[in-house]
Backbone as CSV, one residue per row, in Angstrom:
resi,resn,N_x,N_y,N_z,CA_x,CA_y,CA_z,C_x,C_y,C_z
1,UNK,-0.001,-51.517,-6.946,0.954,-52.539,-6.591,2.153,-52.486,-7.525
2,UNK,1.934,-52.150,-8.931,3.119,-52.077,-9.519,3.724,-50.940,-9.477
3,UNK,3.140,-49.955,-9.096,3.555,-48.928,-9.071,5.056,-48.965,-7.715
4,UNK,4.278,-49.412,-6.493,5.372,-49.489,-5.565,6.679,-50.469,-5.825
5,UNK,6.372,-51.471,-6.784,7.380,-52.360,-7.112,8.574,-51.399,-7.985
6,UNK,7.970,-50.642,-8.709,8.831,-49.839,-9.776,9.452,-48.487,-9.346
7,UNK,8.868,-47.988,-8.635,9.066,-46.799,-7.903,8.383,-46.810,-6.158
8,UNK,9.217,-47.398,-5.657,8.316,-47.385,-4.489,8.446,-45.646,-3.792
9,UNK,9.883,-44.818,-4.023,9.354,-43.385,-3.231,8.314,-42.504,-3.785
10,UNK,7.841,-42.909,-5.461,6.756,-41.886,-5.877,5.827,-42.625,-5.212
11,UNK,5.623,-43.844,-4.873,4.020,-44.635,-4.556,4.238,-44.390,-2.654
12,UNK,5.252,-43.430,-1.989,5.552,-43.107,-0.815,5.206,-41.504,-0.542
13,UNK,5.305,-40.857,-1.811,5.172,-39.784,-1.878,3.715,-39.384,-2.142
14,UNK,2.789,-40.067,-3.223,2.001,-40.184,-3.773,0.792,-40.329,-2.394
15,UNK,1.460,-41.455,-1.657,0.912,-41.722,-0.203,1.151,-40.567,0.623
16,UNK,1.961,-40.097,1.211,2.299,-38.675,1.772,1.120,-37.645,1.410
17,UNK,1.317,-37.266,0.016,0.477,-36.613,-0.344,-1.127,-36.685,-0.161
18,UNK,-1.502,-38.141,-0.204,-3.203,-38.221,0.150,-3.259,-38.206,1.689
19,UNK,-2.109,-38.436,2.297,-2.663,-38.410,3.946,-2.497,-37.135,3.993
20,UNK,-1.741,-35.645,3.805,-1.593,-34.713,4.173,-2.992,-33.956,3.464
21,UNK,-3.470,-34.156,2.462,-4.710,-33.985,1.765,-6.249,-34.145,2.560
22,UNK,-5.755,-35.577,3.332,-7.142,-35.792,3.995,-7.169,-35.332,5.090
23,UNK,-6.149,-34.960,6.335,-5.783,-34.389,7.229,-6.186,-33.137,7.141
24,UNK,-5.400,-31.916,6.101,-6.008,-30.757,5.745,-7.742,-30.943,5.881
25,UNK,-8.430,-32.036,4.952,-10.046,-32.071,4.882,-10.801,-31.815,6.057
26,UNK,-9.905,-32.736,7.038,-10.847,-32.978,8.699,-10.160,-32.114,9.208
27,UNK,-8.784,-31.006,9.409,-8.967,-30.025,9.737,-9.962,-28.766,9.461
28,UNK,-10.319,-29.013,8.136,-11.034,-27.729,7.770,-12.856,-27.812,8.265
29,UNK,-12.982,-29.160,8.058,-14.226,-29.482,8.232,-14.506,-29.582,9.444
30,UNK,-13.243,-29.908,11.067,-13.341,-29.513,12.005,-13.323,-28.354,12.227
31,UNK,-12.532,-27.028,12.118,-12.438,-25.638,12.114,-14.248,-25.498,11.542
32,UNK,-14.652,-25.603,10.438,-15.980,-25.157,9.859,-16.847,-25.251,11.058
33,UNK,-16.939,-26.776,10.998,-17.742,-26.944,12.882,-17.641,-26.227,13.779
34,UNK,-16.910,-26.026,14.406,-16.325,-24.983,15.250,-17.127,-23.961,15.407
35,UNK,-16.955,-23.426,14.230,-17.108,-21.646,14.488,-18.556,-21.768,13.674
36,UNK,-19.816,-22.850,13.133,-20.646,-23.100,12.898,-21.534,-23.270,14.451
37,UNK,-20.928,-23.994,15.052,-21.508,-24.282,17.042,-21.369,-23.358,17.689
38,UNK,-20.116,-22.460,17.159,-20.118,-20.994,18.156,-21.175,-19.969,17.683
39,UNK,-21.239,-20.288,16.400,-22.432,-18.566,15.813,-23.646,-19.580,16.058
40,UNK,-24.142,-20.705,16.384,-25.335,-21.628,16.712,-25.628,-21.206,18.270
41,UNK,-24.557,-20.743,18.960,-24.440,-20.928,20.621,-25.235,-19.106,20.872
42,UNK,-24.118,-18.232,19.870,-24.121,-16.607,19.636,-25.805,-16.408,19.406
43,UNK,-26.602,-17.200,18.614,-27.882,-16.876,18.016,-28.456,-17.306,19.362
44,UNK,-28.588,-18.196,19.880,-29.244,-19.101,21.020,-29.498,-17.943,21.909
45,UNK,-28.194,-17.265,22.398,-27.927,-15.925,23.628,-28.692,-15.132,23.229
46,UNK,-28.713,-14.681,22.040,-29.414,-13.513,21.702,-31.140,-13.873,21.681
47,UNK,-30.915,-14.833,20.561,-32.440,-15.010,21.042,-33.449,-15.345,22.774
48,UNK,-32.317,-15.484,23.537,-32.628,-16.178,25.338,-32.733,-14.433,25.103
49,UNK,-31.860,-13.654,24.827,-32.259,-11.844,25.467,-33.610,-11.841,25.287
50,UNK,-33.704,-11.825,23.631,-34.987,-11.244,23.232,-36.273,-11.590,23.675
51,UNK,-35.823,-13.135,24.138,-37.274,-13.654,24.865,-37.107,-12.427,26.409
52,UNK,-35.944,-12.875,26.860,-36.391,-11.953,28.585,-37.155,-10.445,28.037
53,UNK,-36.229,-9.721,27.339,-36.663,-8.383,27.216,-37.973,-8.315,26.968
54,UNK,-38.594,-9.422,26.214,-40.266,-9.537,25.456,-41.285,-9.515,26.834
55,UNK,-40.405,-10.446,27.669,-41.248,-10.746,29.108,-40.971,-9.549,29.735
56,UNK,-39.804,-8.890,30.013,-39.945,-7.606,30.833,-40.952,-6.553,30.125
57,UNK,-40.736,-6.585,28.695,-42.187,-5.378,28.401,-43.333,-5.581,28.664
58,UNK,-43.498,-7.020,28.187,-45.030,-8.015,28.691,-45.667,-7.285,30.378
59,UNK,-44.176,-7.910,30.685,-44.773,-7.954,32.401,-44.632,-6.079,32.510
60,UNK,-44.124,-4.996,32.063,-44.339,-4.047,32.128,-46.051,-3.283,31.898
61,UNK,-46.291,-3.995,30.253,-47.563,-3.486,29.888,-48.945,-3.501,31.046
62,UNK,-48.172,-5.217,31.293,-49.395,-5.378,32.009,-49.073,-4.534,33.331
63,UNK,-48.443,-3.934,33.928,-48.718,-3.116,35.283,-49.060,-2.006,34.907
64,UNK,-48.704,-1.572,33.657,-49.188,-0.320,33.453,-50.861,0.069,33.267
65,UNK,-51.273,-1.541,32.538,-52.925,-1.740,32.280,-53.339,-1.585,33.427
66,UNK,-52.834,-2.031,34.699,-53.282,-2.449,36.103,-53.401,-0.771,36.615
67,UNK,-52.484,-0.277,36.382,-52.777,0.943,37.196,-53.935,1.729,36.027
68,UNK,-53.545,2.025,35.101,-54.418,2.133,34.440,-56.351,2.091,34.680
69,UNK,-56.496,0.849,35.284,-57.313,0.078,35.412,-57.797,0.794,36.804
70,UNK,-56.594,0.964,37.467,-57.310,1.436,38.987,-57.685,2.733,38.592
71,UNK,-56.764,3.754,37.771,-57.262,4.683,38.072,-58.675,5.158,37.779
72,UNK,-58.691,4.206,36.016,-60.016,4.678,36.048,-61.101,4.301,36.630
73,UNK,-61.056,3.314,37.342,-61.704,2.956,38.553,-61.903,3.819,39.355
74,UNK,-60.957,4.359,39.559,-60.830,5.594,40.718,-61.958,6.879,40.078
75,UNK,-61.574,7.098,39.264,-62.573,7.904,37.879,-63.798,7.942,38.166
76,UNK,-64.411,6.359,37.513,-65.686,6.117,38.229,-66.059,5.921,38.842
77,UNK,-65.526,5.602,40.486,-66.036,6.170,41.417,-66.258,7.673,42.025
78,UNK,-64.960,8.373,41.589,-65.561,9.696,41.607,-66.884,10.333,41.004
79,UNK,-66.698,10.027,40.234,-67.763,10.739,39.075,-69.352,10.335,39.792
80,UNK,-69.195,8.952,40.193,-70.634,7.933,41.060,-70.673,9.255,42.129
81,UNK,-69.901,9.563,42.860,-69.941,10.053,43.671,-70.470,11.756,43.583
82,UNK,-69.874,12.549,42.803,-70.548,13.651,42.556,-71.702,13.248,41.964
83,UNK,-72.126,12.548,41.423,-73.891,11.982,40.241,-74.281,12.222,41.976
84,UNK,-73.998,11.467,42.871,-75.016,11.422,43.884,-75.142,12.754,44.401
85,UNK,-73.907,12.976,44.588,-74.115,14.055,45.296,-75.026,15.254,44.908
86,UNK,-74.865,15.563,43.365,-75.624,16.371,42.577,-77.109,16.127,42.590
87,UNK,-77.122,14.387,42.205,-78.744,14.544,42.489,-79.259,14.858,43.942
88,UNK,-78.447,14.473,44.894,-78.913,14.913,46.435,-79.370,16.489,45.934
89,UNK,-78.635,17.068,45.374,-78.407,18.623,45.770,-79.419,18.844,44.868
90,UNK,-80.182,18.502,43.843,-81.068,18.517,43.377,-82.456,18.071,44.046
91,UNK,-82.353,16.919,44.538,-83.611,16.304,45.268,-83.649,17.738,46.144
92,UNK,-82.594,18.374,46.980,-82.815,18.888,48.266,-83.434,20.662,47.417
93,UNK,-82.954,20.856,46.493,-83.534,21.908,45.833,-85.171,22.290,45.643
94,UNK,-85.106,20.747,44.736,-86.622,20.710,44.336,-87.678,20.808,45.817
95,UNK,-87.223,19.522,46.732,-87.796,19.679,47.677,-88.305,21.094,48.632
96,UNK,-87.021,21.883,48.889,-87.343,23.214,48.972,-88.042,23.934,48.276
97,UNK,-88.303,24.000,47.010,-88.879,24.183,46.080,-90.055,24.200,46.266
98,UNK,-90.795,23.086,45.658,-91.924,22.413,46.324,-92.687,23.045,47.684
99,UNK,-91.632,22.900,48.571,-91.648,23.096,49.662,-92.316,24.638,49.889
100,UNK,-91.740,25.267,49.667,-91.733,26.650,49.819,-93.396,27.268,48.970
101,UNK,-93.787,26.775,47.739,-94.792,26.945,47.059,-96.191,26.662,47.778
């Protein structure tokens, strides 16, 4: 108060100076925000990739288990299939075998 009585343009200037001071503050601290929400937004995207890509290998592995799965399925049924057949060809051996004696 005495200050403006005695000098009121330094206590005008003095004022000038703290509003252009605090202005600069909430510019900077707005700008900081800013580009703090954009690399917050940047991580978000990337991490949304990494989840899809995780699910496309996921959902890859598993078709690959699936075929996998058939073939060797397929496997052991072959294999069932010559066992029989072999022992047929065996039963029909011996039998002749036998047979013939």
């Amino acid at each position: 108060m005495i200050l403006v009585r005695t000098n009121p343009k330094l206590a005008i200037a003095i004022v000038c100076i703290t509003l252009l001071g605090s202005m600069f503050t909430v510019w900077r601290v707005t700008s900081t925000t800013d580009k703090v929400a954009q690399q917050g937004i940047e991580l978000q995207r990337d991490a949304q990739k990494s989840v899809n890509e995780a699910i496309k290998q996921s959902n890859a592995a598993q078709t690959d288990a699936a075929v996998d799965t058939t073939a060797a399925q397929k496997s052991v049924d072959d294999a069932s299939k010559q066992a029989a057949k072999l022992a047929d060809d065996a039963a029909a051996q011996l039998a002749a075998a036998t047979g013939e004696q």
